[in-house]
C-alpha positions, 0 to 999 in steps of 0.5 A: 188850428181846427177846421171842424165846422161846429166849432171854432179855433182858440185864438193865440193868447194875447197876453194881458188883457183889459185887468192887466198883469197878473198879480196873482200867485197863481194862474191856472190852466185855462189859455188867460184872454182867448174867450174875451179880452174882458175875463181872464179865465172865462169858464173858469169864471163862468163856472162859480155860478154853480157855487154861488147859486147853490150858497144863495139857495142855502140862504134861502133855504136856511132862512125859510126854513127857520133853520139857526143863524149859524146856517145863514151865515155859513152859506153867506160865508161860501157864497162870499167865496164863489164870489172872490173865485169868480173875480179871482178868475176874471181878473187874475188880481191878488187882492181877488185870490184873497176873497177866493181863497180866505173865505174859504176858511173863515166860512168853514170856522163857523161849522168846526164850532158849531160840532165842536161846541155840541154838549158843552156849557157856555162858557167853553163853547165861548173859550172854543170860539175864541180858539178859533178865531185866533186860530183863523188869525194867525192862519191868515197872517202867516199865509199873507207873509209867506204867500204860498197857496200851499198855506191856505190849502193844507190849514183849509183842508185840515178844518174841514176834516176836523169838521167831518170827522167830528160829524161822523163820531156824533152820527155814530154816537148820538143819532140812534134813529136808523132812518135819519142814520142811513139819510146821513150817511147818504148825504155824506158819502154823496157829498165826499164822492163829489169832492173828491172827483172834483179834486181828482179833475183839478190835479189831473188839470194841474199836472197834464196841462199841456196835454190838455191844452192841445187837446182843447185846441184839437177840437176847439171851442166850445167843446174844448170847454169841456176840459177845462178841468178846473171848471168842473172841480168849481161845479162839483165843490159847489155840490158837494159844499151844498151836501156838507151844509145840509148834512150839517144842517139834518145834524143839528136839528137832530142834536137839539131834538127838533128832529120832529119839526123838520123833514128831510126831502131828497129832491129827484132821490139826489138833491137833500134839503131840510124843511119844516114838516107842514101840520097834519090834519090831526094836529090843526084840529087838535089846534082849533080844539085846544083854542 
């Protein structure tokens, strides 16, 4: 127990709390219940709004921007997912775990067709949605049987480097201007390094637990929120999901040569999005000459 001043001692767990038993297959590092006896997780739940705010920016953005269908859906998709692991972590309910963890791969199934279905005629990007969709299907039926976080983890995992990977071989064979490359490639290596070091964070939170829990307890609250690893692996998979959809989104106004119409701004040299490039003076003038 601390004594420190500016800070204020964690309370002993309380057990369950007002959500009740756990029901979850998982239960994370976080002390459930010591914050408020209403949230179960509560940095761990504070810590989606990052997700959810970035997904709703993305919605925004791609519908302002008269960016493709694809887009919206993809950012509903993620914030669908910010949602599902905010309940998730407040209430430590399986029904929860699901909308935080099946999302995840619904959503990132939009993107593996959208690369994939690039070149080819109609009706194979039709076949490749269907490919899919019963590969979504049986990912999701096996994971509800067996129940292993393990599942989820690895099929997620494997689509989201099938969707990197085919972005960097079109980055590589389709895009020739250096410019629009090197903006791509930022965005990439930005986007890795960010979820990488939000990876690193959570396994470090996952098998240095204990130590970590008496180091919070050491210094207290709310500095003992700050190693609340999981936490930060939230914020920094919301920065790096956000990288990911823009970077997809840069791609394929370039891949369908409407690269003209849309710029490319990095807000503060770090913060990329797509937008519709304003009419120059010349052209409005060629406009009004034209009408």
């Amino acid at each position: 127990m601390t004594s420190k001043p500016w800070s204020v001692a964690y309370p002993e767990p309380p057990g369950d709390g007002f959500w009740g038993p756990r029901t979850s297959t998982i239960d994370w590092c976080e002390e459930n219940y010591v914050v408020s006896p209403y949230v179960a997780e509560a940095v761990n739940t504070v810590t989606n709004g990052m997700f959810i705010a970035l997904a709703a920016y993305s919605v925004i953005n791609a519908v302002t921007q008269k960016l493709e269908t694809r887009f919206i859906l993809t950012a509903l998709g993620f914030s669908l997912v910010g949602i599902g692991s905010w309940l998730f972590h407040m209430t430590l309910q399986y029904e929860y775990q699901l909308l935080d963890e099946l999302p995840m791969i619904y959503a990132t199934c939009i993107p593996t067709w959208a690369v994939f279905s690039y070149a080819r005629s109609k009706r194979e990007t039709v076949y490749l949605g269907i490919y899919i969709f019963v590969g979504a299907s049986t990912l999701t039926a096996v994971y509800l049987y067996f129940k292993d976080p393990t599942i989820h983890q690895a099929g997620y995992a494997v689509l989201t480097g099938m969707v990197l990977f085919r972005s960097l071989y079109l980055i590589v064979t389709k895009i020739d201007d250096p410019l629009v490359r090197k903006d791509m490639w930022k965005t990439v290596i930005i986007g890795i390094c960010t979820f990488l070091s939000g990876y690193g964070l959570w396994m470090i939170d996952i098998h240095f637990c204990n130590s970590l829990r008496s180091a919070r307890r050491s210094v207290g609250m709310p500095l003992g929120f700050l190693l609340e690893l999981h936490g930060w692996w939230h914020i920094l998979t919301g920065l790096g999901v956000y990288y990911y959809l823009v970077f997809l989104e840069y791609l394929r106004v370039c891949l369908i040569g409407r690269q003209k119409d849309y710029v490319y701004i990095w807000d503060f040299g770090v913060f990329p999005h797509v937008n519709l490039r304003k009419p120059s003076v010349e052209d409005s003038k060629s406009e009004k000459k034209n009408n």
